[in-house]
C-alpha positions in Angstrom: -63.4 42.5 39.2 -62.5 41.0 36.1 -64.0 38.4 34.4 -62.2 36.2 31.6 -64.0 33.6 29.6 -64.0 33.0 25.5 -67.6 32.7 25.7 -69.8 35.5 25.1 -73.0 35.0 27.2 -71.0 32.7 29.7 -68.9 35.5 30.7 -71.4 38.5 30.6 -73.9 36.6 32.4 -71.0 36.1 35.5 -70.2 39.8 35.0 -73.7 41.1 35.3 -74.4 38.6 38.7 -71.2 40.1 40.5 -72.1 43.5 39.4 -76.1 42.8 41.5 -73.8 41.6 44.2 -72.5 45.4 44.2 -68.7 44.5 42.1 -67.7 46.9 39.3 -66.9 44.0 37.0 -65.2 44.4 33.3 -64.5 41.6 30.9 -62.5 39.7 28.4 -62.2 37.3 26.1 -59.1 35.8 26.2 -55.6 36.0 28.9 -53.9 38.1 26.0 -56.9 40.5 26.1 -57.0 40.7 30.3 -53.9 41.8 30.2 -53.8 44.3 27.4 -56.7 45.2 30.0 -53.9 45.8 33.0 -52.0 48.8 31.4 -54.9 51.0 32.5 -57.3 48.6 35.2 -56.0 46.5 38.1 -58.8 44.1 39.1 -58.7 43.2 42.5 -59.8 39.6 41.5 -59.5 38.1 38.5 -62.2 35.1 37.4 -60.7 33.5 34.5 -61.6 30.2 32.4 -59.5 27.6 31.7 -59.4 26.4 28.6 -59.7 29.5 25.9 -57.9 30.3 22.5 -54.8 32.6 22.0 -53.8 32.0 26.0 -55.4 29.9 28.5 -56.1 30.3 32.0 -53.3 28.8 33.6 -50.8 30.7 31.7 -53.1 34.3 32.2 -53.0 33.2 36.0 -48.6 32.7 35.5 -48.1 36.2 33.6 -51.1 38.4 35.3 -49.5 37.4 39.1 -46.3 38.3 38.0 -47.4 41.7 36.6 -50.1 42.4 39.6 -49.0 39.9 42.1 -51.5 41.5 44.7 -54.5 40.5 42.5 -56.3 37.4 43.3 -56.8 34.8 40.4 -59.5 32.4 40.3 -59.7 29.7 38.0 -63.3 28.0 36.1 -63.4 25.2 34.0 -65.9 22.5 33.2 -62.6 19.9 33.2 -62.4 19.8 36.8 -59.5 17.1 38.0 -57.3 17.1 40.3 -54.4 17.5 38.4 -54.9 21.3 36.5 -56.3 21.9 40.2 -52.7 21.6 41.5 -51.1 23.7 38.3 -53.6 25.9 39.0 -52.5 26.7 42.8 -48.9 26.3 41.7 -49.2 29.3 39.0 -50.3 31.2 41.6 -54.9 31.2 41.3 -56.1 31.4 45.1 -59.0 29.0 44.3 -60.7 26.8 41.6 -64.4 26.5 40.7 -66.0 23.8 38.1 -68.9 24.5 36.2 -72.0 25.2 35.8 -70.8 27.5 38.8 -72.6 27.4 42.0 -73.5 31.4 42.5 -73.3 31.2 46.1 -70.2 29.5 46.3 -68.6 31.9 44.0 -70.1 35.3 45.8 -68.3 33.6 49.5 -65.5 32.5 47.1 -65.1 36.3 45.2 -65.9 37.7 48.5 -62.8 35.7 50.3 -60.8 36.5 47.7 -61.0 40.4 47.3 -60.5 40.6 51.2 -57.2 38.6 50.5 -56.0 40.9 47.2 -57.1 43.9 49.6 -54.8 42.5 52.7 -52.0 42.4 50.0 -52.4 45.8 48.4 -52.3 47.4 51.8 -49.1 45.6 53.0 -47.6 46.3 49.7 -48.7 50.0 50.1 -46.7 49.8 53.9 -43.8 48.0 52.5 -43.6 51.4 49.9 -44.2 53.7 52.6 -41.7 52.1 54.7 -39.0 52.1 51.9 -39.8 55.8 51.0 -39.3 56.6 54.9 -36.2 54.6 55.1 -34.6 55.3 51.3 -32.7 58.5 52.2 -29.8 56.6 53.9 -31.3 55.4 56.7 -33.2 58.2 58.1 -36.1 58.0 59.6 -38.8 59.7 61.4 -42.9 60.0 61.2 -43.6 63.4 62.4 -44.5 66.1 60.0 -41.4 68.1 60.2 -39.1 65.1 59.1 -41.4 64.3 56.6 -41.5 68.3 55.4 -37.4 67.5 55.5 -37.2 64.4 53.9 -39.6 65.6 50.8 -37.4 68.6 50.5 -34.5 66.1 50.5 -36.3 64.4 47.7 -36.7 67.6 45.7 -33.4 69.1 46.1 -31.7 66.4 45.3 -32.6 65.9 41.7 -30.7 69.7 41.3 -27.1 70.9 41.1 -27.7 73.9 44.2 -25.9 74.5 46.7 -27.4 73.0 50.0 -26.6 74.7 54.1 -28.0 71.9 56.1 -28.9 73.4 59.9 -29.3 72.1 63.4 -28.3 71.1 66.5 -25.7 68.4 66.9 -26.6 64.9 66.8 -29.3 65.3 64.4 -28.3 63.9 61.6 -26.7 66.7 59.5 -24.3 64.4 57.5 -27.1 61.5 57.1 -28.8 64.5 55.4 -26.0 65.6 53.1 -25.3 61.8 52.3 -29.1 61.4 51.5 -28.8 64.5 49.0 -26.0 63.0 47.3 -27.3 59.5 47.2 -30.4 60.5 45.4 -28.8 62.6 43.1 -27.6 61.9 39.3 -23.8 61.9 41.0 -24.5 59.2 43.0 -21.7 57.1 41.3 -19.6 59.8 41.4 -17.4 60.5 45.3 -18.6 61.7 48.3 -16.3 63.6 50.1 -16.7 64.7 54.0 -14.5 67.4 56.0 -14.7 68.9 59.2 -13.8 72.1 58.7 -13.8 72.3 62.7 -10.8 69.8 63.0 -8.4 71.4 61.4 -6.2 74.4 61.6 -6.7 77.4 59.0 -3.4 76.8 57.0 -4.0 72.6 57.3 -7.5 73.3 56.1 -6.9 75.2 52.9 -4.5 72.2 51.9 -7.3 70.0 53.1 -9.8 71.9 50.4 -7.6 72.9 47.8 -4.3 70.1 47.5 -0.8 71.9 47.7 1.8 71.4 45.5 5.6 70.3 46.5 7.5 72.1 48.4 4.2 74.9 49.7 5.2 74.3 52.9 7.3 73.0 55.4 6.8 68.7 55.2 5.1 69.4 51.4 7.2 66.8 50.3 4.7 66.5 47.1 1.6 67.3 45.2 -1.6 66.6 47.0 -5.0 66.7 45.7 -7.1 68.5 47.7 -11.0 67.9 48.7 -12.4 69.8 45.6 -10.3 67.8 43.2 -11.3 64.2 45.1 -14.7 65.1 44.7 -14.7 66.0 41.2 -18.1 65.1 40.0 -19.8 64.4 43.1 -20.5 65.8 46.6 -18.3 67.5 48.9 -19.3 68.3 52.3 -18.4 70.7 54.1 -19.4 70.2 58.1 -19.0 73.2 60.6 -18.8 75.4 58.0 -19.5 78.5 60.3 -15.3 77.6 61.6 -14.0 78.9 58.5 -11.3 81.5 59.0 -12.5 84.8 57.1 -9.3 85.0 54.6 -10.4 81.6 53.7 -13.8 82.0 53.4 -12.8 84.2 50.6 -11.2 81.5 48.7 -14.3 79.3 49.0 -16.8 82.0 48.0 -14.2 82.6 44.9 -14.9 78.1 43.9 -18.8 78.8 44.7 -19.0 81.7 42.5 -16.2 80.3 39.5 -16.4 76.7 39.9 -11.8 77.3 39.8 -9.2 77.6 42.2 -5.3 77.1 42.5 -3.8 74.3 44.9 -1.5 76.2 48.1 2.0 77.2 46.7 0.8 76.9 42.3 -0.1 78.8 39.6 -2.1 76.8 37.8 -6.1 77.4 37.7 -8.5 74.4 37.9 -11.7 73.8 37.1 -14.0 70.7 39.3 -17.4 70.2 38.8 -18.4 69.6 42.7 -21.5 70.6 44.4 -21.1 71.5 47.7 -23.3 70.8 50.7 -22.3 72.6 53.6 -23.9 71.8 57.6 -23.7 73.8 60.6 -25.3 74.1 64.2 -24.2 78.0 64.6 -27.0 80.8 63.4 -24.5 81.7 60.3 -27.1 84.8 60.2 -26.4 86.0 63.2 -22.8 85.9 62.5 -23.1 87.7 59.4 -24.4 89.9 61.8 -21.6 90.1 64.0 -18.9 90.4 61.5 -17.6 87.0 62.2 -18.9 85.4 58.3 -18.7 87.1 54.9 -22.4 87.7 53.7 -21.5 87.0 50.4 -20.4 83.5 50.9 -23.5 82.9 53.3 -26.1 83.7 50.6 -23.6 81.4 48.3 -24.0 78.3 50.8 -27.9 79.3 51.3 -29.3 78.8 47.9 -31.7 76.0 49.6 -31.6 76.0 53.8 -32.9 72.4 55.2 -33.4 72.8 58.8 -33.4 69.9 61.1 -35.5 69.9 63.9 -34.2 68.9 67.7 -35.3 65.6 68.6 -37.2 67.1 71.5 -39.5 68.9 68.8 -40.4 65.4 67.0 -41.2 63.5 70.2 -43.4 60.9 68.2 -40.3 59.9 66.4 -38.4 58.6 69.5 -40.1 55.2 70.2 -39.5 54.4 66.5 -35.7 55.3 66.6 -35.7 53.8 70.0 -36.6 50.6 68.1 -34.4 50.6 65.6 -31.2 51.2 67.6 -32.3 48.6 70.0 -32.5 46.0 66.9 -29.3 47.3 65.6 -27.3 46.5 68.4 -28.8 44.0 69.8 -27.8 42.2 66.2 -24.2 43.8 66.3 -23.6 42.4 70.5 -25.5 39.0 69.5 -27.9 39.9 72.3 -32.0 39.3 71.9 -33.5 42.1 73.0 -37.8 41.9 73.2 -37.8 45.8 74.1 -38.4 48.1 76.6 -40.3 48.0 79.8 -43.3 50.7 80.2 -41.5 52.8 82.5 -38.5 53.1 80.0 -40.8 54.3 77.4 -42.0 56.8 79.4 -38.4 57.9 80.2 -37.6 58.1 76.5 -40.4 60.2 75.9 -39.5 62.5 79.1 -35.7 63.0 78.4 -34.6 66.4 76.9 -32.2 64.5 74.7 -29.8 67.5 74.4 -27.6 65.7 72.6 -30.5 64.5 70.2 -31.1 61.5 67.5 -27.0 60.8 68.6 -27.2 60.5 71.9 -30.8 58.6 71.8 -28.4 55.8 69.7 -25.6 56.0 72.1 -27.9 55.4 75.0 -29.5 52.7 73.6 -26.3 50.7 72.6 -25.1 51.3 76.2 -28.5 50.0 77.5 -28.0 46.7 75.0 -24.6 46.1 76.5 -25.5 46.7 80.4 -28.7 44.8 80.1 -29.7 41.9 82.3 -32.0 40.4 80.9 -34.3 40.9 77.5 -35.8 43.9 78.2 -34.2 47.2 78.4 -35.3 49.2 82.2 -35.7 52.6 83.1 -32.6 52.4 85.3 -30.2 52.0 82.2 -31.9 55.3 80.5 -30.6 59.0 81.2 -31.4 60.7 83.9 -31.8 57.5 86.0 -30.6 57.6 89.8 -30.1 61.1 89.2 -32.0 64.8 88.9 -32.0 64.6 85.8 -35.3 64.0 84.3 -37.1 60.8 84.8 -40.7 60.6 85.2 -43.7 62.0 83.0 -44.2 65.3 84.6 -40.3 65.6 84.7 -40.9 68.6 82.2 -43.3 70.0 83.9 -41.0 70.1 87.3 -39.2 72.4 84.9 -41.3 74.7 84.7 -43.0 75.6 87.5 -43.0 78.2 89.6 -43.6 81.1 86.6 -46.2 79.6 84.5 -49.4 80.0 83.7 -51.9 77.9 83.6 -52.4 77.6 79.3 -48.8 77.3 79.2 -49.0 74.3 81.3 -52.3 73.0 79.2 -50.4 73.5 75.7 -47.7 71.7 76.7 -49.7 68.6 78.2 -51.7 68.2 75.2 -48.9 68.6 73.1 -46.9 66.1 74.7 -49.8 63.8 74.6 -50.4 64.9 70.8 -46.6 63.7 69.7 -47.1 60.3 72.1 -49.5 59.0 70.6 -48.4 60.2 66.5 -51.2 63.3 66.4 -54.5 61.4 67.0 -56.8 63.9 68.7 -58.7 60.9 69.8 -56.1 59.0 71.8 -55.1 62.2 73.3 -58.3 63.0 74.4 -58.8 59.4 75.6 -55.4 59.6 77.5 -56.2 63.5 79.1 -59.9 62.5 79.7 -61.0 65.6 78.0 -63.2 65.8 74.8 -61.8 65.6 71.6 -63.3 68.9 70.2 -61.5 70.5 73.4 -58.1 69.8 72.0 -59.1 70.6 68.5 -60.4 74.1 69.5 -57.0 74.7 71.5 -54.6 73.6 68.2 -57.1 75.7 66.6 -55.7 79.0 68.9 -52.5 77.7 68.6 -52.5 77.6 64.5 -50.7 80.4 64.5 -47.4 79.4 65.8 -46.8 77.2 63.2 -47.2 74.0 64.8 -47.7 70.8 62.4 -50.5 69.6 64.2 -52.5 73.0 63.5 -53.5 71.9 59.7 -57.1 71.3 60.6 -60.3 72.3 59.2 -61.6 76.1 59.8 -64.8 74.1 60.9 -63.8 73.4 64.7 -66.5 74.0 67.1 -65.9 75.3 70.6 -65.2 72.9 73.7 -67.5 71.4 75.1 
């Protein structure tokens, strides 16, 4: 609470009043002293004079809502009309009081008003946590291991490693490498996408590294290759793991010199190109195997971000679900008002194999095929099929072979990523205690599971 008023005992007298009402309160004398006052102290609600020297009320009110707008101005005077009234509003002060102030009117009035500035700061802090989610080109996703991903993401970024995105497909590898690039200081600069599964061995070291005329057979000049197109920025380099060995010599050779030669010349050039490379093979294993140079995997590995499945981040899918749904629905010019309870329950219950891809693809098909505003279980996966449908379709999986805590862990886990990780509404929805579920995370803690970040404190079931 800040109170503003050019006299002395006026202003400490309002101060002291709000602070028996139980307000931390601070004051000043003038609008050019409140807002010195903001570099280090947001008031949630300001109670300003007026008429004062050096700045004035209305123009405090003007200035102070343009550097805080979700603080609530009030404005006093002892020239009440109707006229500063209306400039009042229109600069932006959520009420005005005339003097001598009625105390009771200004406790319901200060009262009103700091429930207001509060409403604001809270959707302003959603707006910011909703534009953090969404500011890494479009990704999103709630559950702690996105969230783990996205941070990294944030930190890696800001650096010039080398990044080996893994997962499986459809999870949004190159949404990832794009995000990286994005939110890095060669965000102006190109970025450059290959497959290096689309291509033949010979067509893909041209691809990477230009040719010059005459390399080859239809070489009818020089082409820059990927490295030299991405000078400055990104290149990425999806399906790494299809590399052919002799080339994967050539691209340990860049990682390692920052220089190569174009197919068919002599000359050695230097790009400045940081390279992000994506996969959905276990490159380790195939070090392993023989089938990728070791060398060039710890190259690509400097930092490892690994996607999770969508099946792993279960919470996530109602929220994606949503988004495609209002994506599409815009693109086909359809409104859409959602999805039917059953569907939900069949988004949740689907393996999505294909992942945060084929979730999309099946809700654009759903858009399209739909008769009416709301998308139904029968234009979901899995529907008129065997394929799973119903909420103990994973559990139909599973049994005969086993046991009994297998069966609880995943039940409550389930439950768990349903309803976003509240112990509460789990135990609501299972009809089980609360403390129950804690105690079992609490014996599951040590398979790493997100959820298991709880207090040593957790009492037994009871």
């Amino acid at each position: 609470m800040l109170v503003v008023d050019d006299e002395a005992n006026a202003r400490d007298a309002l101060a002291e009043l709000l602070e028996d009402e139980g307000y931390v309160s601070a004051t000043a004398e003038n609008g050019e002293a409140a807002l010195r006052l903001f570099d280090g102290f947001v008031p949630d609600v300001v109670l300003t004079d007026l008429k004062m020297p050096v700045m004035g009320g209305l123009e405090l009110v003007e200035r102070g809502k343009a550097a805080r707008p979700t603080t609530s101005f009030v404005v006093m005077t002892a020239f009440g009309s109707i006229e500063t009234a209306v400039e009042a509003i229109k600069r932006g002060a959520e009420h005005y009081l005339t003097k001598p102030l009625d105390m009771e009117a200004v406790s319901a009035l200060v009262g009103r008003a700091l429930e207001k500035a509060q409403l604001a700061q809270e959707a302003a802090d959603l707006r910011e946590r909703v534009e953090q989610r969404l500011s890494f080109g479009g990704i999103l996703g709630d559950h702690p291991s996105m969230q783990r991903v996205l941070k990294m993401v944030g930190q890696v970024a800001r650096s010039r490693a080398t990044v080996l995105v893994q997962g499986e497909s459809g999870t949004g590898k190159e949404l990832i490498a794009a995000a990286i690039h994005q939110n890095s200081p060669r965000a102006k600069r190109p970025f450059v996408r290959l497959n290096c599964a689309a291509l033949a061995e010979n067509l893909l070291e041209s691809e990477l590294f230009g040719h010059e005329r005459g390399a080859f057979t239809g070489a009818v000049g020089r082409r820059a290759g990927r490295f030299e197109q991405a000078d400055g920025g990104t290149l990425f380099l999806d399906e790494v793991s299809e590399i052919a060995m002799a080339l994967q010599v050539k691209l340990l050779r860049f990682l390692q010199e920052r220089e190569f030669e174009r197919v068919g010349g002599n000359e050695t050039l230097r790009v400045d190109v940081r390279v992000v490379a994506a996969t959905n093979r276990n490159l380790k294993q195939m070090v392993e195997d023989g089938t990728f140079r070791e060398d060039l995997y710890y190259r690509l590995n400097v930092v490892q971000v690994d996607l999770p499945p969508l099946r792993a981040r279960r919470s996530d899918i109602p929220l994606l679900a949503e988004h495609f749904l209002r994506k599409y629905a815009a693109e086909n010019e359809r409104e859409m008002a959602g999805f039917s309870d059953g569907a939900l329950r069949a988004l949740m219950a689907y393996p999505w194999p294909g992942n945060v891809r084929e979730l999309e693809n099946a809700i654009e098909r759903a858009v399209v095929l739909a008769e009416s505003d709301t998308v139904d279980v029968s234009l979901l996966p899995g529907a008129g099929d065997a394929g799973p449908r119903g909420d103990d379709a994973s559990l139909g999986l599973l049994v005969p072979g086993v046991t009994m805590a297998e069966v609880e862990r995943l039940v409550i886990e389930r439950t768990l990523d349903a309803v976003g990780g509240s112990t509460a509404k789990a135990a609501e929805m299972l009809g089980i205690s609360r403390r129950k579920i804690q105690y079992r995370i609490k014996e599951w803690a040590d398979d790493d599971d997100p959820r298991a970040e709880l207090s040593d404190e957790v009492p037994p079931p009871s």
